[in-house]
N, CA, C and O atoms as a GROMACS GRO file, in nm:
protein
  312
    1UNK      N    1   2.565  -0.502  -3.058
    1UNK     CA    2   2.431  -0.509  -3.002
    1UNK      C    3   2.327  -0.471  -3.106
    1UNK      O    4   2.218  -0.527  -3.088
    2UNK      N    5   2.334  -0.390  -3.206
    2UNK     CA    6   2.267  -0.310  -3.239
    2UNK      C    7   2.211  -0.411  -3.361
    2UNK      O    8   2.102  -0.389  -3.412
    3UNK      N    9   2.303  -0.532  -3.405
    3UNK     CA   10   2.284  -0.645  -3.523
    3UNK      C   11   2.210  -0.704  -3.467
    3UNK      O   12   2.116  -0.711  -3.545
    4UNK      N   13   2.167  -0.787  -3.324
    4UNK     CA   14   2.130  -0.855  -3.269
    4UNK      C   15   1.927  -0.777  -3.253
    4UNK      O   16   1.830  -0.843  -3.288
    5UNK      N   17   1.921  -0.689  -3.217
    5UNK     CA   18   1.803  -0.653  -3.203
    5UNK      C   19   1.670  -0.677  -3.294
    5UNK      O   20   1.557  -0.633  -3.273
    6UNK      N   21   1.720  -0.768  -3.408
    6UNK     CA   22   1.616  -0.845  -3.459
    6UNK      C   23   1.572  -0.997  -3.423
    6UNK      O   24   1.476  -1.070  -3.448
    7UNK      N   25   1.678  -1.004  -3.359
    7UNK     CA   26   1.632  -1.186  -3.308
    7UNK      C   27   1.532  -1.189  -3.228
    7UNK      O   28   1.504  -1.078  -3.185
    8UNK      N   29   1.456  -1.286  -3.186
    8UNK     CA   30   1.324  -1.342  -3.174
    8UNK      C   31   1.335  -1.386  -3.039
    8UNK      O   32   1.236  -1.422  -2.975
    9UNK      N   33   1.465  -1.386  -2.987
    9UNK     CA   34   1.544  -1.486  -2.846
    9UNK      C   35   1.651  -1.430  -2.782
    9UNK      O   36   1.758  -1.441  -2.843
   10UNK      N   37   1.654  -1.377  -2.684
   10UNK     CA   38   1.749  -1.334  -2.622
   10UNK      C   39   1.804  -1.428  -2.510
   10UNK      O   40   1.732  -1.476  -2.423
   11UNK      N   41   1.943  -1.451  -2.521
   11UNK     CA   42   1.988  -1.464  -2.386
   11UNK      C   43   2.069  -1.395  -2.304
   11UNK      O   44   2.186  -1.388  -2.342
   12UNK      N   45   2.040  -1.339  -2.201
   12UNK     CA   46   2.083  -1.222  -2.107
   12UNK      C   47   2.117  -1.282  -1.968
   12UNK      O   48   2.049  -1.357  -1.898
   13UNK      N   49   2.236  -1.231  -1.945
   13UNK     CA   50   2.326  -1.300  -1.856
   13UNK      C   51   2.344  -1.162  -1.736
   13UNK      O   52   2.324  -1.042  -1.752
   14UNK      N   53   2.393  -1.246  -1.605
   14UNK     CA   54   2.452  -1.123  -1.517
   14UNK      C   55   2.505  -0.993  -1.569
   14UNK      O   56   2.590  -1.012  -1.656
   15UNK      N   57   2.483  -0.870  -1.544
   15UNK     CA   58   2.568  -0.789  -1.606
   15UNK      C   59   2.556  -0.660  -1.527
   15UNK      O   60   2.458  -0.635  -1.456
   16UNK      N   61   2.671  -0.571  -1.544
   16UNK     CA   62   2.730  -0.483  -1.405
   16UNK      C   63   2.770  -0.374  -1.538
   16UNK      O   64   2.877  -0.326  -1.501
   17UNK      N   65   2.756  -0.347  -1.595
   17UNK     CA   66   2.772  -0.222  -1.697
   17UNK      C   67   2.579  -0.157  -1.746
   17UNK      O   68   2.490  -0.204  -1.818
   18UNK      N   69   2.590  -0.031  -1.663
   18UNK     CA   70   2.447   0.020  -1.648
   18UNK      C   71   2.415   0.101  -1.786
   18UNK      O   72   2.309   0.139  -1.837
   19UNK      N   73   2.558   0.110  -1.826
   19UNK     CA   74   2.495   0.144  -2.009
   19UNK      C   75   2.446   0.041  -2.126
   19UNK      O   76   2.388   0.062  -2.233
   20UNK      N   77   2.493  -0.084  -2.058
   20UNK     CA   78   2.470  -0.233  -2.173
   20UNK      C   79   2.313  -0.266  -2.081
   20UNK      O   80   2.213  -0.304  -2.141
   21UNK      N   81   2.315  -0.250  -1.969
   21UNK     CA   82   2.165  -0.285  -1.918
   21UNK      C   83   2.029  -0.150  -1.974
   21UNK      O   84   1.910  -0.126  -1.992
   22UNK      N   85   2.106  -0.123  -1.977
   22UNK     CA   86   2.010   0.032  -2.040
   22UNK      C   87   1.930   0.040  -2.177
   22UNK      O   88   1.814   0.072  -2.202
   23UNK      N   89   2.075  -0.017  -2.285
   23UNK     CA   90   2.036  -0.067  -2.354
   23UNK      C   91   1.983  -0.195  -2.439
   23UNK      O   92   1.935  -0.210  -2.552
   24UNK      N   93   2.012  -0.272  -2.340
   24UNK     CA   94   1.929  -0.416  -2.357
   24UNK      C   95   1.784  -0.405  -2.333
   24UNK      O   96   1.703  -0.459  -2.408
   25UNK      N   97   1.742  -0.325  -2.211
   25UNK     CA   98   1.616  -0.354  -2.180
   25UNK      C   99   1.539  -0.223  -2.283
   25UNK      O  100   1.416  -0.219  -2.288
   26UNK      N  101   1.608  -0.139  -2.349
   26UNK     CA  102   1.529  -0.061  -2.441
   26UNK      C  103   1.514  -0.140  -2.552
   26UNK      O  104   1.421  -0.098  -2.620
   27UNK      N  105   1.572  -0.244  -2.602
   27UNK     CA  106   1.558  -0.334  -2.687
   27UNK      C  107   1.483  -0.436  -2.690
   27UNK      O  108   1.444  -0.506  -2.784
   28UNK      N  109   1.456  -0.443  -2.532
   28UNK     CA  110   1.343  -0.551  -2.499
   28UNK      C  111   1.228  -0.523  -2.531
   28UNK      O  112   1.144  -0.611  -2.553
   29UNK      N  113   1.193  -0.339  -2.542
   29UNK     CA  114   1.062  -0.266  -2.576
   29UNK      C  115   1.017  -0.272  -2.406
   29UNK      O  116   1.074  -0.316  -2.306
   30UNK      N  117   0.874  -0.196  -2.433
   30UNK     CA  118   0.811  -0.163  -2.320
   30UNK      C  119   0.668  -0.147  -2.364
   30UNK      O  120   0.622  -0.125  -2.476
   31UNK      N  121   0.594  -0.167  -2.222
   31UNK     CA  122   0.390  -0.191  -2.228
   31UNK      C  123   0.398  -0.057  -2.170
   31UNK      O  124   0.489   0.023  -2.147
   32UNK      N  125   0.251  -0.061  -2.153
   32UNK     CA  126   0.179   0.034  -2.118
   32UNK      C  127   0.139   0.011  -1.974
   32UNK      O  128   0.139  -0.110  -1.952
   33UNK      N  129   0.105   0.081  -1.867
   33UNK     CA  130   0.084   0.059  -1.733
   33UNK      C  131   0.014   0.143  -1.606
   33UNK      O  132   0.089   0.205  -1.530
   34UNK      N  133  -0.051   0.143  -1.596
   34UNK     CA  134  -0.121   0.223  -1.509
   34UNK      C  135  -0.020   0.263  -1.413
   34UNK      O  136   0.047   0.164  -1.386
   35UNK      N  137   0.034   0.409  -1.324
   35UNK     CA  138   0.081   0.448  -1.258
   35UNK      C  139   0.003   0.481  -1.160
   35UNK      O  140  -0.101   0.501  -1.222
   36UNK      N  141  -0.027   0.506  -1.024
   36UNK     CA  142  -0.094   0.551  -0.922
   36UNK      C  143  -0.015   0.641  -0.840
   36UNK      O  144   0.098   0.600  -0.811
   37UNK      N  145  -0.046   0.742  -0.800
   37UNK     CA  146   0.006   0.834  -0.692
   37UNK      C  147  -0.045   0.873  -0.535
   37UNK      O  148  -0.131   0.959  -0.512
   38UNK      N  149   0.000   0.821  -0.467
   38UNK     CA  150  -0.063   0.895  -0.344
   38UNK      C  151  -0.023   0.945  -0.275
   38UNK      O  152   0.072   0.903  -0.210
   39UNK      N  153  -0.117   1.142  -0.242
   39UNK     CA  154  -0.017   1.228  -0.157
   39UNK      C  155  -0.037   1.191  -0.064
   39UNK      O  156  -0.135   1.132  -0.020
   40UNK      N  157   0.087   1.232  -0.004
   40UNK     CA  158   0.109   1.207   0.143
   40UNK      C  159   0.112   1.370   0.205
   40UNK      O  160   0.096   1.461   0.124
   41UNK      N  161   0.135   1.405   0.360
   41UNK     CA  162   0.139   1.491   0.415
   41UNK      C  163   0.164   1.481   0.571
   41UNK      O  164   0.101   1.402   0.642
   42UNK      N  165   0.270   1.573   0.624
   42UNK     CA  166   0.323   1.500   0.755
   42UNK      C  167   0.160   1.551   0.840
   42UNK      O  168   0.078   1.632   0.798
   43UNK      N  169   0.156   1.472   0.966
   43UNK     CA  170   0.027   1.509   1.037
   43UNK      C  171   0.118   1.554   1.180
   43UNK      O  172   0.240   1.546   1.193
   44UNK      N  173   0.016   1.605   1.282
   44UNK     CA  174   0.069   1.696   1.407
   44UNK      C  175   0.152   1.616   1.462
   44UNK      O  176   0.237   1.670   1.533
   45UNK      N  177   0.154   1.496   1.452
   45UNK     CA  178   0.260   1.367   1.542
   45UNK      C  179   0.342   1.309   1.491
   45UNK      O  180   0.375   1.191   1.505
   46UNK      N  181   0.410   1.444   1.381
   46UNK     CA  182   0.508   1.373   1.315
   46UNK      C  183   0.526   1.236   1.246
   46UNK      O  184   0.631   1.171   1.250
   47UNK      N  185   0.393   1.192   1.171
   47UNK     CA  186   0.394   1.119   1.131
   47UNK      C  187   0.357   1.158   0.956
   47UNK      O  188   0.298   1.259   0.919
   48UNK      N  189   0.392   1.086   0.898
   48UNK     CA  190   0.328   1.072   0.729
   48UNK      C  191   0.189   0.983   0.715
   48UNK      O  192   0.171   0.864   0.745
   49UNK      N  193   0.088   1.088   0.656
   49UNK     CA  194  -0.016   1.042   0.668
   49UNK      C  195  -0.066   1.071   0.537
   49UNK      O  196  -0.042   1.175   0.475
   50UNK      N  197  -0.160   0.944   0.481
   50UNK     CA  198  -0.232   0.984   0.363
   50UNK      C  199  -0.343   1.086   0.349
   50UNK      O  200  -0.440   1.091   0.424
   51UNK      N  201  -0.313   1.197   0.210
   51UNK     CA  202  -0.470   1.257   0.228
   51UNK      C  203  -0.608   1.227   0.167
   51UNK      O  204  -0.717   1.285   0.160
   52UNK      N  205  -0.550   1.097   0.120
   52UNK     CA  206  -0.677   1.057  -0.010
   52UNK      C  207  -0.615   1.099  -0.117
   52UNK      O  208  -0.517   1.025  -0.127
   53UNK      N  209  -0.614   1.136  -0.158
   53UNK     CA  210  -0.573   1.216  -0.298
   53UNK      C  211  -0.498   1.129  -0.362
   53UNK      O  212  -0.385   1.108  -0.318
   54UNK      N  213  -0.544   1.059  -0.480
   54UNK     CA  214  -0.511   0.951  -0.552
   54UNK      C  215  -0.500   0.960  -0.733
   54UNK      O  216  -0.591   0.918  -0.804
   55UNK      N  217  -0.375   1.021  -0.789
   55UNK     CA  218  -0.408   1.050  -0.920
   55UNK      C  219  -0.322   0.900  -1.002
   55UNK      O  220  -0.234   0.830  -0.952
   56UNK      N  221  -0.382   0.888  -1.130
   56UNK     CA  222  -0.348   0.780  -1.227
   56UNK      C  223  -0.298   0.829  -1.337
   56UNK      O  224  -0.364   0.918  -1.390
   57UNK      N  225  -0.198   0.796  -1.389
   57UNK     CA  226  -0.172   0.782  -1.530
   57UNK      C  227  -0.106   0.700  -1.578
   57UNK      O  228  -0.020   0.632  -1.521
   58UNK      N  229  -0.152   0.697  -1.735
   58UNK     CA  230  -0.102   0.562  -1.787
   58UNK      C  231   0.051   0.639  -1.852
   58UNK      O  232   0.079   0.752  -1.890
   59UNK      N  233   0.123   0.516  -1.838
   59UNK     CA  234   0.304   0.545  -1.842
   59UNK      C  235   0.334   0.409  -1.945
   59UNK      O  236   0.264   0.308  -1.946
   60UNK      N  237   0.442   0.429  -2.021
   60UNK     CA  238   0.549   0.374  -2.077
   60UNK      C  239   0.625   0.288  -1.949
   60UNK      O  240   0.679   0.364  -1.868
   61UNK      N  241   0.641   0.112  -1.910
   61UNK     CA  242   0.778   0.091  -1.847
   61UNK      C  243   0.798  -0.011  -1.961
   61UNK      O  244   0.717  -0.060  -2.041
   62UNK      N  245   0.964  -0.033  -1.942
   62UNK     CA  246   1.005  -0.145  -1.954
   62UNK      C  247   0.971  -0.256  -1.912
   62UNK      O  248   0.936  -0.274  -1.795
   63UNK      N  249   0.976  -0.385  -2.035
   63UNK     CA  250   0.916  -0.499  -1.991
   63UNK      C  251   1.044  -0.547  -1.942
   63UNK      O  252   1.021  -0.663  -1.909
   64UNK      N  253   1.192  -0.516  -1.914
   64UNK     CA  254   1.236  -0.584  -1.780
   64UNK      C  255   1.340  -0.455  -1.761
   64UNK      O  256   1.403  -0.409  -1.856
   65UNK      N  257   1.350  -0.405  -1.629
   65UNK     CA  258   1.395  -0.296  -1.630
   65UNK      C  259   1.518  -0.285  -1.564
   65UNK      O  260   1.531  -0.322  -1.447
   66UNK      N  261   1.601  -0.242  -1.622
   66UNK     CA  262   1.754  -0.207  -1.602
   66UNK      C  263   1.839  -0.273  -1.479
   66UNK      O  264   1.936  -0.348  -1.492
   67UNK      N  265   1.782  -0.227  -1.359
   67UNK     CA  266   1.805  -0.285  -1.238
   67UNK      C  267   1.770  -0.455  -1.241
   67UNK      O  268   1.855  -0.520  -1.180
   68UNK      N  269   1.679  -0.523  -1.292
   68UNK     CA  270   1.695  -0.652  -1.317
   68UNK      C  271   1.751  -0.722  -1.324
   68UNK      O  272   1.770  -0.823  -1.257
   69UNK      N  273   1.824  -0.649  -1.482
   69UNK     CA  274   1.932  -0.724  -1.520
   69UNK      C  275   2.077  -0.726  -1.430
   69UNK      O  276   2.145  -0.826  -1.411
   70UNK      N  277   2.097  -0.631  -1.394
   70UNK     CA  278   2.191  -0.613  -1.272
   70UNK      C  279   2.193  -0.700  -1.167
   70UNK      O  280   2.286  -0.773  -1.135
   71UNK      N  281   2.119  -0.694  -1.131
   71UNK     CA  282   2.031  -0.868  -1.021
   71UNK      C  283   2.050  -0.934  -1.018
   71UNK      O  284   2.069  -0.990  -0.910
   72UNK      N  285   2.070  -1.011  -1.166
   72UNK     CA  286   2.102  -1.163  -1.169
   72UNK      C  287   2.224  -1.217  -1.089
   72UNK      O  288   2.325  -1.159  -1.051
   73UNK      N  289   2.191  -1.321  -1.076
   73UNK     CA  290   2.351  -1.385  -1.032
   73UNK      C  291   2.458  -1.458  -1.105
   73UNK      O  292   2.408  -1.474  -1.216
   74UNK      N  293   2.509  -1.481  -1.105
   74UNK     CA  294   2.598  -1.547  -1.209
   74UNK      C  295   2.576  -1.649  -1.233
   74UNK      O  296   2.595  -1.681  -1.350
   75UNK      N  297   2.543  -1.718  -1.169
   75UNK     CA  298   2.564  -1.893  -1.255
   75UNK      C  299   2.381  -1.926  -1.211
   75UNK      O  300   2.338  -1.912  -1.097
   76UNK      N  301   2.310  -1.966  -1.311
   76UNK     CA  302   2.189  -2.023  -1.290
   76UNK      C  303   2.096  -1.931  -1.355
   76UNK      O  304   1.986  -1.981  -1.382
   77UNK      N  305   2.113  -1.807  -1.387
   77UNK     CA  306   1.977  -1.732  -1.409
   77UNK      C  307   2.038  -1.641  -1.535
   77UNK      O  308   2.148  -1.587  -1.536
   78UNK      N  309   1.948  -1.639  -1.629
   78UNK     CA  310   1.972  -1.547  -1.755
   78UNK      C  311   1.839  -1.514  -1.805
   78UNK      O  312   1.826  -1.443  -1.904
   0.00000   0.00000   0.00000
């Protein structure tokens, strides 16, 4: 894997090993992305209710992330 991480083209197939997806998509690199948070808090009727309270930060993801690749199906999608 580690020869391959200069090519220009990947082709990425079904795959069920969460250490080869781990490291494929760290190879894919990653953007930048706004994160949003909103607290929550249970209210008198046992329900989850928003309080407003809305914080942002910008985060590191993967441009295709681990679980993705896991996703695929076998025949048709890479």
């Amino acid at each position: 894997m580690d020869g391959c991480d200069s090519t220009r083209t990947k082709d990425i197939r079904a795959q069920d090993n969460p250490e080869l997806c781990k490291r494929m998509a760290r190879s894919l690199g990653t953007v930048p992305r706004l994160e949003h948070t909103l607290q929550q808090a249970p209210s008198l009727s046992s329900t989850v209710t928003a309080r407003g309270v809305l914080s942002t930060r910008a985060v590191e993801a993967y441009r295709l992330h681990p679980n993705r690749l896991k996703s695929l199906v076998c025949r048709g999608q890479g």
